[in-house]
Every structure is written in structure tokens, then in C-alpha cells.
C-alpha positions, -999 to +999 in steps of 0.1 A: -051+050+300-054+044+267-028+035+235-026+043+202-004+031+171+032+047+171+032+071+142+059+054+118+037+018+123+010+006+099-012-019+111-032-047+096-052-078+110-053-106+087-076-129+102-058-140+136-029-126+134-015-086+133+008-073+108+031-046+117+047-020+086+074+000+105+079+025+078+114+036+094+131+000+086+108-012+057+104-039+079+068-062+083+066-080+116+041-104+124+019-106+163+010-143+159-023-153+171-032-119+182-067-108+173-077-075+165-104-075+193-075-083+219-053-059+207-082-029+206-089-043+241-046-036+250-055-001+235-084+011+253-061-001+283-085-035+293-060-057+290-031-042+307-002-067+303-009-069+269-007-030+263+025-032+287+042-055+260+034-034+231+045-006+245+081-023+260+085-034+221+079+000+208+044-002+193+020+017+210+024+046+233-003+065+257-027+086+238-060+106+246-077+088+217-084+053+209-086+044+174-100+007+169-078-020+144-104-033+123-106-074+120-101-080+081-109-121+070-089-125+039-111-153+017-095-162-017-064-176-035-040-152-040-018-160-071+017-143-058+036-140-093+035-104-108+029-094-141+021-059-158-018-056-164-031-058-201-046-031-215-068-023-246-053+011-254-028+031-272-004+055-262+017+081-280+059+085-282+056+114-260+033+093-231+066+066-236+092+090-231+074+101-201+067+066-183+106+057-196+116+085-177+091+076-142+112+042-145+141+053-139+131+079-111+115+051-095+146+027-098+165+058-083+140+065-056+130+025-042+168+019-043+175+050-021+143+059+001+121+041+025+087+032+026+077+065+047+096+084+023+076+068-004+043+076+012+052+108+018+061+113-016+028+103-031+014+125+001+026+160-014+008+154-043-028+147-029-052+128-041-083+144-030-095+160-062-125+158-084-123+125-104-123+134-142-148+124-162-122+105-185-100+093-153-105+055-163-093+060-199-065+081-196-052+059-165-056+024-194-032+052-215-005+055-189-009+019-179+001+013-218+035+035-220+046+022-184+043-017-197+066-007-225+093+014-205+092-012-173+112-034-192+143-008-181+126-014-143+157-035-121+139-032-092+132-064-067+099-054-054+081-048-092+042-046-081+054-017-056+076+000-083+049-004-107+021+004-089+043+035-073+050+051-109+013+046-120+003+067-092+031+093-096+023+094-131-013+099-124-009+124-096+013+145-124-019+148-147-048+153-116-058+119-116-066+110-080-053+075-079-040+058-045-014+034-041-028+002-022-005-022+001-017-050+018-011-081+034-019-119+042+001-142+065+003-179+067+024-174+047+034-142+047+032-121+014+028-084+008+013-070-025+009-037-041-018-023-064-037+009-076-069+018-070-093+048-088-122+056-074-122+027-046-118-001-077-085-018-086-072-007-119-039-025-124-045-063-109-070-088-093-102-062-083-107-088-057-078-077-034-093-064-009-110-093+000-077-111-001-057-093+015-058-067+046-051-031+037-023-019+061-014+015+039-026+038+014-009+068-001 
């Protein structure tokens, strides 16, 4: 028998240890000193006291299909304070107004609406179109008008509001951007980000080496 995933879990290995994103609860849990290899060994059903205890704690459940967790070795210093990106463009009133007004629809949204409604969100607007040729320059123009309206943000979690109204602003115009989260543990910290054509736009572009990807919308 083998195990996959429950549906409302995102998973993540981060060197020797799992991370688990129930997107019901908005809650991360951490599978100490679990590997990745043991744990794809629990799901093809090899090690069958291990897949027992996932299942009993609600984490996997039998499946036809095996889909492998793939080891991720963060490397790097993170630095964990958030700030808004710098950009080298200008934006009009109008592009203001509009990222003023994604703010406070965010604000509205983070404060009322978990992270599987979030990624769902993001989901009905898909992101599997054409990139434009201009998809880099018109992104640094939104990235401009939400710095100045994200002063009105009173969110706690900014790099997930942030990154969440770049994307929805993006999406809006047919720009296929993704929102990014990942992970790292020892200690623990979680981080969001944009990405455009597989590159970071709005932060470190080495994130993905420091940290393990456990959901993109």
C-alpha cells in the first residue's frame, strides 16, 4: 500500500527535518529529524510504522500514486527582517490609487481568510499565460505604486501581504507572476516572495537556495 500527502498539507524538507503547512489552520508543524528519503520510504509503504504514525496524526492517507518529497539543503544566511524592494521606476496617480486600493483588500482578506483560501484565490486567476515581452518592467512599475500605498498595510505577516498584492496586482494585468513560500528550520522561519519567470523579483534571488519551497500559487 502506498501514501500520499493529505490534500490541505504542504510539504517541505529542509535539510533533516520536514515541514508541514496545514492550509486549514495556517499552522507549520515541524517532523524533527525526519529525512525526506525516510518519509518517501513511509509513502511507498517500506517502512510501515512510520506510514502508520503519519497516518494516526492525520498526514498521509492510502493512495494509488506515490509522489516522492524531494530533499532540499538550504545553504546561506538568511537575513529575516523585511523591507519593501527598491526599484528604479516611476509610476503614475492612477497605478497609486490602484495598489492603495490592493492594500486595503489584502488587509481585509489576510485578516479574514486562510492560507488555502489565499492560494485559491491567486488559483482562479492562473498564471499559465504567455510572459509579455515587457512583464519585467511593468512588474518594477507596480512594485513602485505598492511601496507607496503599503504604508496603509497593518498587517503582521508584511512579506506575505506584500508579495500576495504584487501577484494579485499582476494577475489583474496578465502578468504571470507566482507567489513563493518557503521555509527553513533550526530555527524556524517562513518567508514569502514573488517570482516571474522562475527569478525572484521582489527580494534576495538567492531564496531558493535558502530556503525549501513548500507552496506556490
Amino acid at each position: 500500500m502506498t501514501f500520499s500527502i493529505k490534500k490541505h498539507l504542504r510539504v517541505a524538507s529542509c535539510n533533516d527535518d520536514v515541514v508541514i503547512l496545514d492550509l486549514k489552520t495556517d499552522q507549520f508543524h515541524i517532523l524533527a529529524d525526519l529525512t525526506a528519503e525516510r518519509l518517501n520510504l513511509a509513502m511507498k509503504g517500506e517502512d510501515i510504522a512510520l506510514a502508520q504514525a503519519l497516518e494516526d496524526a492525520g498526514i498521509v492517507e492510502p493512495s494509488d500514486e506515490f509522489t516522492p518529497v524531494l530533499l532540499h539543503r538550504t545553504n546561506g544566511f538568511f537575513e529575516q527582517r523585511w523591507m519593501a524592494p527598491l526599484v528604479d521606476a516611476t509610476c503614475a496617480l492612477k497605478d497609486k490609487l490602484f495598489a492603495t486600493a490592493v492594500v486595503a483588500r489584502t488587509n481585509w482578506k489576510l485578516k479574514r481568510s486562510s492560507m488555502a483560501d489565499i492560494l485559491g484565490d491567486l488559483a482562479a486567476r492562473p498564471s499559465d499565460i504567455k510572459l509579455p515581452h515587457d512583464g519585467v518592467q511593468r512588474l518594477a512599475v507596480l512594485m513602485r505604486a505598492l511601496n507607496s500605498a503599503f504604508a496603509f498595510d497593518r498587517t503582521r505577516n508584511q512579506c506575505l501581504a506584500y508579495s500576495y498584492s504584487l501577484v494579485w496586482m499582476a494577475r489583474r494585468q496578465g502578468i504571470p507572476a507566482s507567489l513563493v513560500i518557503g521555509v527553513r528550520t533550526k530555527p524556524f522561519f517562513s518567508h514569502a516572495w514573488v517570482e516571474y519567470g522562475n527569478e525572484v523579483i521582489n527580494d534576495d534571488e538567492k531564496l531558493r537556495e535558502k530556503l525549501s519551497t513548500i507552496a506556490v500559487a
